[in-house]
Phi, psi and omega in degrees: 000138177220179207191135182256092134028155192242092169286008145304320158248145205294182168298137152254187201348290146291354187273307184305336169259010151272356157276314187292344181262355194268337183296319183279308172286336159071035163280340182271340175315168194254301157215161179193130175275166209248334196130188168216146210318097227329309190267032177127096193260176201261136184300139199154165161305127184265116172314100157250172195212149199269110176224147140236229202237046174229196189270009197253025150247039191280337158278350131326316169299304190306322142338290206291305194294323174242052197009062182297298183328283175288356173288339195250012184104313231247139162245102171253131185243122169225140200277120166251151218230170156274001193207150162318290166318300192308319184296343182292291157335325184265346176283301168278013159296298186129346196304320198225159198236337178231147157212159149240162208170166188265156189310314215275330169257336155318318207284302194296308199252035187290296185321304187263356186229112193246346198253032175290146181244127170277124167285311178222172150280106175254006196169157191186150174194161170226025176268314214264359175225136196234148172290133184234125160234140183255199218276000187250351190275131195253340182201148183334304189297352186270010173279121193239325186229135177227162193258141177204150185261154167279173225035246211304341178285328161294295159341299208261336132322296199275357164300300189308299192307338178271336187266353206242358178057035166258130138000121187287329186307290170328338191240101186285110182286113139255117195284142195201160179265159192328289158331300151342317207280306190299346170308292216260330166311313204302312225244009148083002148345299190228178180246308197203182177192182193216074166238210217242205213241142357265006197273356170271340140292327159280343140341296229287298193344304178298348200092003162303223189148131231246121195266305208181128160306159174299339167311310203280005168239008168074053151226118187269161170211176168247161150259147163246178169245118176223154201253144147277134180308313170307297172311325203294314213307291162351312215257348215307306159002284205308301202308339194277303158355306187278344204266008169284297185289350183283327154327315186275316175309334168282316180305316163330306198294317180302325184278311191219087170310333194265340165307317157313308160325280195302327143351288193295319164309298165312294184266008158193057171044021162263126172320109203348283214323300145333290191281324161334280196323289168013284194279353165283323188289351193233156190246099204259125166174111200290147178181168214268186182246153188198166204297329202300316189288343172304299206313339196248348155317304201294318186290316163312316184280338158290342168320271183280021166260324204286261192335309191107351188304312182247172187280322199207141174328115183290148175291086189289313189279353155278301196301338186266118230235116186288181189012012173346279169327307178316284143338317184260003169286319141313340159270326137293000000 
């Protein structure tokens, strides 16, 4: 069984002042352009690339923020989105020519975007998405209703339950948007949910507790940098340029956090602090997608053929393009 949250009337008391703090933080944006590339951009056709508004796209910024771009040729604009899908969406649209995003939500929107492409890795982690119990739950089997965003946050809620042996059945899933959820803990809506930063620090705030990361029950997840396939074939030149300086730009955020922070802050209003905390849970560093990575890919697509979310298995071993990077690194 699963439930969809009732968006017709407003918000009130704590949900309303977690829009308000989601407003501030501009986690809640819809789309919001970033600028072009933050020191000065380079002549050309302008690249936008799809991100979105938390800290674990922070070498986006930081790219932007230390005209990363224009050092490499690119004039780049990037769009910013409040959901993954949407920037996916917006990829397959035309809107935007690059996006990043996580595998596990990329995987789920193979099926209706068939010509999507994974280039790379830019980041992994089994930290950085945390487990929430709220406050009357004394232990994982008293859980009856969770909160779940779709994709990689759904993916991460039926894990935990397969790790703890309760029944997928027995756990009424309700999708809510992101903002929403420690709110709906407070007020005893849900029992428990699986997200990414900041909201399982705003659990706690509220009266949850953070049980375990997804890690600790062996799930991981990646981000890639993906293309539309139409556009790459034309293109390719261009996308290994962004995914070069997206290299350096990753390397950066590890070597110097507070410069990324203070990035991330600028463009798109989260707090250092945050985003600091962040960059110890994510592992930020470009590399190729490899034969290794299918088996858990394959499994995420099975995922959501089991689940129903899709009709037929997404084709995982087209979109995801094994050694890319490399290639075009070596071909220059």
């Amino acid at each position: 069984m699963e439930t969809r949250v009732n968006r017709r009337h407003p918000l009130t008391g704590v949900v309303a002042s977690l829009v308000a703090f989601t407003a501030l933080t501009a986690c809640g944006a819809a789309t919001t352009d970033s600028g072009s590339s933050g020191n000065g951009a380079a002549a050309g056709p302008e690249i936008r690339i799809a991100v979105g508004i938390d800290p674990s796209f922070a070498p986006f910024f930081l790219a932007d923020s230390q005209g990363l771009w224009a050092e490499h040729g690119l004039n780049v604009r990037l769009v910013q989105f409040g959901k993954g899908g949407e920037g996916v969406d917006a990829l397959a649209g035309g809107q935007v020519q690059l996006a990043g995003n996580s595998d596990t939500t990329t995987i789920g929107m193979l099926q209706q975007n068939p010509s999507l492409r994974s280039l790379l890795v830019y980041e992994e982690s089994g930290r950085y998405l945390k487990v929430v119990l709220g406050p009357e739950v004394g232990d994982p089997s008293e859980i009856r209703k969770m909160a779940v965003v779709p994709g990689l946050s759904e993916l991460a809620a039926t894990r935990f339950l397969e790790s703890k042996r309760i029944g997928r059945k027995s756990v009424d899933f309700i999708t809510a948007d992101p903002p929403e959820i420690p709110a709906l803990l407070k007020k005893g809506d849900i029992d428990a949910y699986v997200l990414w930063e900041p909201w399982p620090a705003k659990g706690t705030e509220l009266g949850g507790k953070v049980l375990q990361t997804t890690g600790d029950y062996g799930l991981s997840y990646s981000h890639w940098l993906i293309a539309d396939g139409t556009w790459l074939s034309g293109n390719e030149s261009t996308a290994a340029k962004v995914a070069e300086a997206l290299r350096e730009a990753a390397k950066d955020t590890e070597a110097d956090p507070e410069a990324a922070a203070k990035a991330t802050q600028k463009a798109a209003r989260i707090p250092i602090a945050q985003t600091l905390n962040a960059i110890k849970d994510i592992d930020f560093g470009v590399r190729d997608i490899t034969a290794k990575d299918l088996p858990n890919y394959t499994a995420t697509a099975k995922f959501y053929l089991d689940t129903g979310n899709v009709e037929d298995r997404p084709d995982v071993a087209r979109a995801a393009l094994l050694g890319w990077f490399t290639r075009q690194r070596e071909g220059s």
